[in-house]
C-alpha positions in Angstrom: 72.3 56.2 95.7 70.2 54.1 98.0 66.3 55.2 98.0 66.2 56.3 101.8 62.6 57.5 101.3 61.0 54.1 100.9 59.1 54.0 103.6 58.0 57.2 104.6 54.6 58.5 103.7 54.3 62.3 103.0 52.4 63.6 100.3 53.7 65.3 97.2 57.4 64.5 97.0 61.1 64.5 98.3 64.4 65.2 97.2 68.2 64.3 98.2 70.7 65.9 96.9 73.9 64.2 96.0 77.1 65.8 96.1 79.5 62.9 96.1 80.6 63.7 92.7 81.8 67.4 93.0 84.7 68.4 93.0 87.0 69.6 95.7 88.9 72.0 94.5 88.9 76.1 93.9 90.5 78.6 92.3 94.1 79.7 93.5 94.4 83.7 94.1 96.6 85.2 92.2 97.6 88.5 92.2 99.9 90.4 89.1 101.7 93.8 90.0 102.9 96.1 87.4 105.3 99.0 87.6 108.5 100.4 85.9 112.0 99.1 86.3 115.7 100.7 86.1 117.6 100.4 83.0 120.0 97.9 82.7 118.2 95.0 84.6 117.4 91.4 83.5 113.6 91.7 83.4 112.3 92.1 80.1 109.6 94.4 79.4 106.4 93.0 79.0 107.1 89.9 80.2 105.2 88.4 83.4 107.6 86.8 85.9 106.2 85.0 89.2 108.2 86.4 92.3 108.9 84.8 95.8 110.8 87.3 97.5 111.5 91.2 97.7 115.2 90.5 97.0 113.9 88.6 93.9 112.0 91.9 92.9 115.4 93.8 93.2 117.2 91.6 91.2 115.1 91.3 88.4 113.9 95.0 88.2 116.5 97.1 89.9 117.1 98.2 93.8 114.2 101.4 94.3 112.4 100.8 90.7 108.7 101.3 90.8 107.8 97.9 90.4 110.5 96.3 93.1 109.2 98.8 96.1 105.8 97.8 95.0 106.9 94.0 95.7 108.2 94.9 98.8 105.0 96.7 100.0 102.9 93.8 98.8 105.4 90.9 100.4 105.7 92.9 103.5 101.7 92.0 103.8 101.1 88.7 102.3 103.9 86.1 101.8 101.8 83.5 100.8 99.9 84.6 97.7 100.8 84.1 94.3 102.8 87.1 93.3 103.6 88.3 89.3 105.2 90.9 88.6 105.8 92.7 85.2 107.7 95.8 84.1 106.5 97.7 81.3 107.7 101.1 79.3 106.9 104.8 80.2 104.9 106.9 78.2 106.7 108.4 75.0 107.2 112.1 76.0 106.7 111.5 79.6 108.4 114.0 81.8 109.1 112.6 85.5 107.7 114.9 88.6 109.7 116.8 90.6 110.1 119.1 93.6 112.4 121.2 95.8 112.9 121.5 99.5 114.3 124.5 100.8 116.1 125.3 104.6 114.7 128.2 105.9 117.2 129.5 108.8 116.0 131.9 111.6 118.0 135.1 111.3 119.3 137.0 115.5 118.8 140.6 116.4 121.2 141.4 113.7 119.2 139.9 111.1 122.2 138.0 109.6 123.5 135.3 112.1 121.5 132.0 112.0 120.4 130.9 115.7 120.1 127.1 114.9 121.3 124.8 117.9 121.9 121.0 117.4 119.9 118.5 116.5 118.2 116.5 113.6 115.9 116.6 110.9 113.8 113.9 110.0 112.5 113.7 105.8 110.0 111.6 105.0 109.8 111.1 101.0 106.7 108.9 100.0 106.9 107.4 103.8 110.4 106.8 103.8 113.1 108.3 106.3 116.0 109.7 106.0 118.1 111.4 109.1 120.1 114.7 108.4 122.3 115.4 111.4 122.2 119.7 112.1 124.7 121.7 113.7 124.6 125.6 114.9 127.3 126.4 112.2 125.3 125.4 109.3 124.6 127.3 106.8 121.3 126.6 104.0 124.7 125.4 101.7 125.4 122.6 103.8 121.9 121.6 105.2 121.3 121.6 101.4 124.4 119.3 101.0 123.6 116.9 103.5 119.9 116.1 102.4 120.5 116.0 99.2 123.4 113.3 100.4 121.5 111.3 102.3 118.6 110.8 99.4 121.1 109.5 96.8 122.9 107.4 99.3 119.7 105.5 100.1 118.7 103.2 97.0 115.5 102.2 98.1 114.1 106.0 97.7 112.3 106.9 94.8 114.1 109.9 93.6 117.2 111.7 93.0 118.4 114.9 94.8 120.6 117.7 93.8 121.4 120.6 95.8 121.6 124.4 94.1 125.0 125.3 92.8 124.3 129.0 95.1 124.3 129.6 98.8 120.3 128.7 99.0 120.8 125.2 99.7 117.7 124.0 97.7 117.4 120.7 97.2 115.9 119.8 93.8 114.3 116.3 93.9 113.4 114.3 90.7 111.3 111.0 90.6 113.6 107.9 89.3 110.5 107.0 86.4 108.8 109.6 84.3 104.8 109.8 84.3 101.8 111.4 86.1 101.7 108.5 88.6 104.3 110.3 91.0 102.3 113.6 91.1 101.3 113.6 94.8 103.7 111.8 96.2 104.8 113.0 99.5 107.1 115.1 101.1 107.5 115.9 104.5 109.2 116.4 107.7 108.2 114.8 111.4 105.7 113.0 110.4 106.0 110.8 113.8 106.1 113.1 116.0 109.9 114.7 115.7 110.9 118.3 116.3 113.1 120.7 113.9 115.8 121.9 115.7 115.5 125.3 117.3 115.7 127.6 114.4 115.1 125.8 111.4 112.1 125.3 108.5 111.4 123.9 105.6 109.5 124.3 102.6 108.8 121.0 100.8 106.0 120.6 98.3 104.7 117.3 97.3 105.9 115.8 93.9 104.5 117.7 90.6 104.8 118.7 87.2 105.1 114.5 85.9 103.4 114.1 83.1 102.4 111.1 80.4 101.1 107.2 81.2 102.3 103.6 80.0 100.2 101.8 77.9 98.3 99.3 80.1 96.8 97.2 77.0 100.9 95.9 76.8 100.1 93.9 80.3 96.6 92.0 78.9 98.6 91.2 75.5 101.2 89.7 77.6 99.0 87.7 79.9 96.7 86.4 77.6 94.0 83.8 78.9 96.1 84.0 82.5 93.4 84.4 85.6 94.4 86.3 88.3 92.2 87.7 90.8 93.8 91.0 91.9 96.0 93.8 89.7 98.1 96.2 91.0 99.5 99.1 89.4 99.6 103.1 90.1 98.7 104.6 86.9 95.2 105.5 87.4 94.5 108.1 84.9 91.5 108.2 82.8 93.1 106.0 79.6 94.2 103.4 81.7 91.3 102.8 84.1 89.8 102.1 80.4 91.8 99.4 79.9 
């Protein structure tokens, strides 16, 4: 480089800095989810694959697994950033979370005649909706019948239903993957803004009882010296924040 200070006259000194020589380029984000998948798919366990699409993430890990949805919430963001995705094994003697809803009809004068009019309940499970179509002649059997219905007819949920074999019409819900990660997950009804018919309620707790965690140290192992600058996952119990 050219001395450009030649003729100028200040005391002490100068300096230039050249930066003709670095380089231009940077780090690529990356980002790595990892989840559960349905039995029976073509990913392998504990192996990374990079994913372009959501429909890709269905394919490889099964329509409604843990670690397809999770695509499809991260795709439905960003489709630009470089997306891995890996499935990896529940925890031995994990026990998946469940729940139960339960129709609560109001009773007339005569305390045994339901007063329910028409109309439609919306479910939310975990944020997703499902529409249950009410009329005055149903009983908690059939309310029962038609939720639970609707939840296995819809493959993108995370659970399965099955209504009681009495006249109760409780719906008993169980998460698709075993572990603690689906304790909390909610369940709820008109969450934008909808109305119960006239003479119906329900009872819906959030998700409970799952118990056990995957072992997170299989996703490093598998990775190796890979960079990646963001990792998602929800199993955040104490062992595996460790990690």
């Amino acid at each position: 480089m050219a001395n450009e200070f030649v003729t100028t006259r200040v005391p002490v000194m100068q300096f230039k800095f050249d930066n003709s020589s670095v380089g231009g380029s940077t780090e690529s984000w990356k980002s790595f989810i990892v989840g559960h998948s349905m039995p029976n798919t073509p990913a392998s366990l504990n192996t990374p694959y990079l994913i372009n699409s959501p429909e890709q993430g269905d394919y490889l890990f099964g329509v409604g697994s843990l670690t397809a949805e999770m695509i499809r919430g991260y795709k439905s963001n960003d489709q630009n950033i470089e997306l891995w995705a890996m499935s990896i094994a529940e925890g031995t003697g994990s026990v998946a979370a469940t729940t139960s809803i339960t129709p609560i009809l109001a009773l007339g004068v005569d305390g045994k005649t339901p007063v329910t009019v028409s109309g439609s309940l919306s479910l939310y499970i975990g944020g997703k909706n499902i529409q249950v179509g009410i009329t005055p002649t149903n009983l908690p059997k059939d309310i029962g019948t038609a939720i639970a219905a609707q939840i296995n007819a819809n493959p993108y949920l995370p659970c399965s239903a099955v209504v009681a074999a009495d006249a109760s019409g409780v719906v008993t819900l169980t998460m698709d993957h075993k572990g603690t990660y689906a304790n909390g997950i909610d369940v709820s009804f008109n969450l934008m803004g909808e109305t119960f018919p006239i003479g119906l309620s329900f009872s819906a707790p959030d998700f409970a009882g799952g118990t056990g965690s995957p072992n997170m140290g299989a996703v490093f192992a598998a990775i190796g010296d890979a960079r990646f600058k963001a990792f998602v996952t929800p199993f955040s119990d104490d062992l595996n924040m460790k990690v």
